[in-house]
N, C-alpha and C positions, 0 to 999 in steps of 0.2 A: 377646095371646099371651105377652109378657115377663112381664107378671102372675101369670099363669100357672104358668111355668116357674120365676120365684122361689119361688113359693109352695111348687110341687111339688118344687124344689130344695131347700130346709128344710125341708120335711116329710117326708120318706121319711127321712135319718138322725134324726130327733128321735123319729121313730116306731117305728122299726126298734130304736132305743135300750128304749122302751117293750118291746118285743116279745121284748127278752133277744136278737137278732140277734149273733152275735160280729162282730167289729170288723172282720174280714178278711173276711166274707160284703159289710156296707157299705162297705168300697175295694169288690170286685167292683163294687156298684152302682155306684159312681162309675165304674170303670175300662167299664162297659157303655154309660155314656151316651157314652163318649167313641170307643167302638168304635162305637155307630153314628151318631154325631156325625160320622164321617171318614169313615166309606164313604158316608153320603149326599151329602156335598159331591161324590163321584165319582160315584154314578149316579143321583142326582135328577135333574140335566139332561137327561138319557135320557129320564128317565120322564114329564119338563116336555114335551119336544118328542112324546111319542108324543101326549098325552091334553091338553094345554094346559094353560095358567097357572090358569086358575081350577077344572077340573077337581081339578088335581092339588094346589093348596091347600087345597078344601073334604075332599077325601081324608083329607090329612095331620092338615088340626087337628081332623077327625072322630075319626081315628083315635087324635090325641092324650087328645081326653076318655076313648074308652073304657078307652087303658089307666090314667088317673088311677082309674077306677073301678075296674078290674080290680086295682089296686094295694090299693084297698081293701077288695076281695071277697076275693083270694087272699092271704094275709098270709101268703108263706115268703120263707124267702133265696132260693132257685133262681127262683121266681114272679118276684120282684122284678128278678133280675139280668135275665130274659131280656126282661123289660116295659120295662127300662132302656134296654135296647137298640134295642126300636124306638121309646120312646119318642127318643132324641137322631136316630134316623132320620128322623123326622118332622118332629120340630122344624127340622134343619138345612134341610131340603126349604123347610117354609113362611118360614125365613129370606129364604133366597137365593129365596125366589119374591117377596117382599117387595122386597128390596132391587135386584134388579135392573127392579121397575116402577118403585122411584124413580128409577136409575138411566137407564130409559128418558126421566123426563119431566123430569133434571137437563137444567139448562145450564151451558156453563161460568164463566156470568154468575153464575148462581142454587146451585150445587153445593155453593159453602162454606157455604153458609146449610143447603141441605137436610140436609147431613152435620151441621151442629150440631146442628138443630130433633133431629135420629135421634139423637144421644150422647146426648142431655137424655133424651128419651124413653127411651132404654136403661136410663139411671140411675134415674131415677125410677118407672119399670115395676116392676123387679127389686125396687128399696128397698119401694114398695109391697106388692109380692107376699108377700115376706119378713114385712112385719112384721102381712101380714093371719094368719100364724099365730099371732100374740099374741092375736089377737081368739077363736081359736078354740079347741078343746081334741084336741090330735094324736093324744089317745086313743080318741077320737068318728072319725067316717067324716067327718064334714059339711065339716072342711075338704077331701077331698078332691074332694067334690059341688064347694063352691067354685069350685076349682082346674078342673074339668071346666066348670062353669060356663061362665066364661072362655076358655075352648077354644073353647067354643061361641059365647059373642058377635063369636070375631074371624073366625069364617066370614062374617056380616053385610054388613059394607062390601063386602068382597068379592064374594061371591054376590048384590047387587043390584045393584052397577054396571056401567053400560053403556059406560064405559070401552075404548078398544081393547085387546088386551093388547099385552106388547110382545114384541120377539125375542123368540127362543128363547136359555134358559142358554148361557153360554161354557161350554164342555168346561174341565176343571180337569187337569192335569198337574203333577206334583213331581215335581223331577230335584233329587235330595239333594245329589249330585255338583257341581251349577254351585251349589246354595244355599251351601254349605259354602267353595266357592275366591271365590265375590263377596265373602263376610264369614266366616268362622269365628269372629270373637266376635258377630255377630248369628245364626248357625247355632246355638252354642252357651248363649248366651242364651235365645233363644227357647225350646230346648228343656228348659233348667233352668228357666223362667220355669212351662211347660208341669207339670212335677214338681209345682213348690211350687204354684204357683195352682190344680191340679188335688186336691191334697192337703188343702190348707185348704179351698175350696170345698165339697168333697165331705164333708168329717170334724169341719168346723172347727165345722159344731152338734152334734156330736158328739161333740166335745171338751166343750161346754160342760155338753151333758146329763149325762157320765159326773161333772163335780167339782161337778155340785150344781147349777147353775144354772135358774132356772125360763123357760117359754120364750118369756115377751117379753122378757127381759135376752139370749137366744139372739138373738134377731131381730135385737135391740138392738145387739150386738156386731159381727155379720152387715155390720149398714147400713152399720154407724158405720165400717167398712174400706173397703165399696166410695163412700162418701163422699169420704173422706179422698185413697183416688187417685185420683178424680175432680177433687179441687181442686188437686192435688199436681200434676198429669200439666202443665200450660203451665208455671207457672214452673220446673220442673225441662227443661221441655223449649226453654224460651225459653236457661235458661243453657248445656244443652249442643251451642243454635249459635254459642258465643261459644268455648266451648272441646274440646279432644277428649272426641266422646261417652262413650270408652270409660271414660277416669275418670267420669261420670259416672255408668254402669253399675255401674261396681267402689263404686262410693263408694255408689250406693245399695242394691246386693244385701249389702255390705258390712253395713251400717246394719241393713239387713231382716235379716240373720245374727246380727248383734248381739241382736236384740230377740228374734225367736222363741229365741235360747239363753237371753237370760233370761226369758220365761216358762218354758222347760222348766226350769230352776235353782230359780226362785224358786218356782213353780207359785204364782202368786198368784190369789185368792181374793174378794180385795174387787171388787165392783162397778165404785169409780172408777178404783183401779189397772187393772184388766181394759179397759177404754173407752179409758183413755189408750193402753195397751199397743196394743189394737187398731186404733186410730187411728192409732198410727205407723209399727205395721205394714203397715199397707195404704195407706198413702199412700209407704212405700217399694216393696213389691213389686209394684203395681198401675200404677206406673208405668213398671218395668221392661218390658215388651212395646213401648208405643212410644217407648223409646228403641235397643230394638232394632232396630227395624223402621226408623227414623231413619235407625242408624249403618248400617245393609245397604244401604241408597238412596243413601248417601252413595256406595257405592264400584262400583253396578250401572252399570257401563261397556255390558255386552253386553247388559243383563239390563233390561225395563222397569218401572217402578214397579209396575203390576198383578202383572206374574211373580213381581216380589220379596215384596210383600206377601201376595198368594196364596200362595204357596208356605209363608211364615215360618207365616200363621196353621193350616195345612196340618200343620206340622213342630209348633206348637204342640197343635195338639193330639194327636200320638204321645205329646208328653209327661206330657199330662194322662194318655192309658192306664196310665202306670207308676203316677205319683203317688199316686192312693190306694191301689192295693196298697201300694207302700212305707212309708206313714204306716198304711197297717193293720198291720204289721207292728210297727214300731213300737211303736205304741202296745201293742198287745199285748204286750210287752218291756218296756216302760218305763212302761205307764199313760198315762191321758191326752196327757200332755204329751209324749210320744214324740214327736207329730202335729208340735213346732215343733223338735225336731231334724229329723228330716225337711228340713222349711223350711228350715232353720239352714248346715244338710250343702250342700244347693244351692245355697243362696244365697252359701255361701262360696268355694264351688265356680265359680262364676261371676263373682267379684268377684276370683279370683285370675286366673283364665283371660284374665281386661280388662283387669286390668293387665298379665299377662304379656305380651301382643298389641302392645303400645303399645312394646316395646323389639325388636317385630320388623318392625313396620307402621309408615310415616309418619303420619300426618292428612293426609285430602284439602284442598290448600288452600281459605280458606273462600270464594272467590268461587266453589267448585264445590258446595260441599255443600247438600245439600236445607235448605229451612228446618223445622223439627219440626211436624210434626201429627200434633195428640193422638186417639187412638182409643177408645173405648170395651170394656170390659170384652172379652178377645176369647173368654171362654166361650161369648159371645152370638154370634159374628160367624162367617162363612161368606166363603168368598173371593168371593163377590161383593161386601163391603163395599168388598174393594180397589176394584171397580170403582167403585163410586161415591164412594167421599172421593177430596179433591179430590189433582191430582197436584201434590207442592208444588213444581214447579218453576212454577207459574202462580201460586202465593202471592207475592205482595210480600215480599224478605225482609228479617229483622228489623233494623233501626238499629243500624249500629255504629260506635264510636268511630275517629279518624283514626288513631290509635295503635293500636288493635285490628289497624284495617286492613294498616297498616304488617306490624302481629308474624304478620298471617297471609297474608303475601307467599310465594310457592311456592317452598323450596327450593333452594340451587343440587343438583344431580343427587347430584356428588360428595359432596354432606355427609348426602343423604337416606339413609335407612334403606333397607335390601333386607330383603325378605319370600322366605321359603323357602317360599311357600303358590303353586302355581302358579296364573297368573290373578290376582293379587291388587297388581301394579303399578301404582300410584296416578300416572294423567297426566290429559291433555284426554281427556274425557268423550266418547262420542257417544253421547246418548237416543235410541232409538230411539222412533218415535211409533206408537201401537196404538190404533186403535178397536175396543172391545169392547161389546155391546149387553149 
């Protein structure tokens, strides 16, 4: 299914770019998978409980192959955006039908394991997928057949096991209102996060096709970022439980702002400079989500881990809606490299917003704060992932120094910092506990 969806993810702009498509028809397509990426997270569990789990998967990734074909029968912009749409309709559906049968058969023995074996596989799916259009030619149909292919083999496991199924989906709820006073730099975060990562995922072969590029250097580029925040995401996330997350936030959207201004300055050309570039950018902005979602956890007094992460990847993806409209835009104004102003704008935008935060908000002292767990790309994820990675208050947390420990002693009252953010007074915690199937 990740196979899949990578593949079909790089294929429609690299295509679409063939086809003379303008640049603001492909945001649409991007802004379409993300419109029905977010309504299915709301009413697939509906549709899980009317007709059951294996019903309602062999459905969706049915459904998924034919619109890869139909992608490839009907070649317009309108065809494409409205096929987009239920194309992330579906997908998110077979997501969360996925993740909540591992979900059912985690322990909290076994969970940290299941949730990595899943991040591995996330990555290495997508990378695969991506760079099977190197193999192919995007101006032929066949990588679409592919792409449908694929579709088709993940109904298999499925539709021949005799498996029980498990619950039924948790109902999904976003209340903006309680995301925003728990965290306002993880409210905002996430949502600038939502922008950029929306904007380069969608455009970002797209960028490459328009300044020449051939399209396994696309593919190439593609990997080489979602790599880099994959290896990036623990030690970035190991330092920011030593120190307040939010500078680590500002310092890496910070970093990711730096870089996409300078490919849009420089608009570089070469190969290696490009791989470098791309590499540093996506191990800065790919890790931005889970230190978001970190620093939110850190301060969810009322609010449980599922709520918070549900919700953030929820609120993540409103953002993705805008993002590629906005970098179509862009680019259309500026060419190409519009695409990393865009990135640029947000990313500094957010790097101001985390510092600002930190001269009105304390840091939760550190024997209270979650210890960091890294999540995977959250284009792919559906709030059922919340459910199943593990909650880090059951992780062992990480070794700190006696001196550490000392500096991160709680406050006298009198010297701590006041928040004009209501809800948002940093004391003793009470988690609340939530079983969710």
């Amino acid at each position: 299914m990740l196979t899949a969806n990578g593949l079909h993810s790089i294929l429609l702009p690299i295509r679409g770019g063939l086809e003379h498509f303008s640049t603001f028809s492909l945001g649409l397509v991007g802004t379409g998978w993300a419109v029905g990426f977010v309504a299915s997270c709301f009413m697939a569990p509906r549709i899980v409980h009317q007709v059951g789990h294996i019903r309602a998967f062999a459905a969706s990734a049915a459904a998924a192959a034919v619109i890869v074909l139909l992608n490839a029968m009907i070649v317009t912009p309108l065809s494409w955006i409205l096929l987009r749409i239920f194309s992330g309709f579906v997908l998110a559906a077979c997501f969360m039908i996925i993740e909540s049968w591992l979900n059912e058969r985690a322990t909290n023995e076994n969970r940290g394991m299941i949730f990595g074996i899943y991040m591995t596989i996330t990555y290495v799916a997508i990378v695969v997928g991506q760079m099977l259009v190197a193999i192919g030619d995007p101006a032929r149909d066949t990588s679409f057949m592919v792409g449908a292919i694929f579709f088709c083999l993940a109904l298999l496991p499925l539709s021949l096991s005799r498996a029980a199924v498990p619950q039924p989906l948790a109902g999904v709820t976003l209340d903006l209102k309680r995301l925003f006073q728990n965290s306002p730099v993880g409210f905002v975060a996430t949502l600038l996060v939502g922008v950029a990562n929306g904007a380069f995922g969608t455009l970002g072969p797209l960028f490459g096709f328009q300044i020449g590029l051939g399209t396994a250097h696309i593919a190439t580029l593609m990997s080489i970022a979602i790599i880099a925040g994959a290896l990036i995401q623990m030690p970035a996330g190991r330092l920011s439980d030593r120190i307040d997350r939010r500078f680590m936030i500002g310092g890496a959207a910070l970093l990711a702002s730096i870089i996409g201004m300078g490919i849009a300055v420089f608009a570089p050309h070469n190969p290696i400079v490009l791989s470098l570039a791309f590499a540093l950018y996506g191990g800065t902005s790919y890790a931005l989500y889970s230190l978001a979602v970190a620093h939110a956890n850190d301060f969810a007094s009322d609010l449980s881990f599922v709520q918070v992460s549900s919700g953030l990847l929820l609120l993540y993806g409103i953002g993705t809606m805008a993002g590629p409209l906005v970098a179509s835009g862009t680019m259309e104004t500026f060419g190409p490299e519009g695409l990393f102003v865009t990135t640029a704008v947000a990313h500094f935008a957010m790097a101001i917003f985390s510092v600002y935060r930190t001269t009105r908000r304390a840091p939760p002292p550190q024997h209270e704060r979650e210890t960091f767990s890294a999540v995977p790309s959250p284009r792919m994820l559906t709030p059922q992932t919340a459910v199943l990675q593990p909650d880090p208050e059951e992780l062992p947390p990480a070794p700190e120094s006696e001196e550490a420990s000392e500096a991160d002693a709680p406050q006298d009252e009198a010297t701590a910092p006041t928040d004009d953010t209501a809800g948002e007074a940093s004391g003793d915690k009470t988690k609340e506990t939530e079983t969710t199937s």
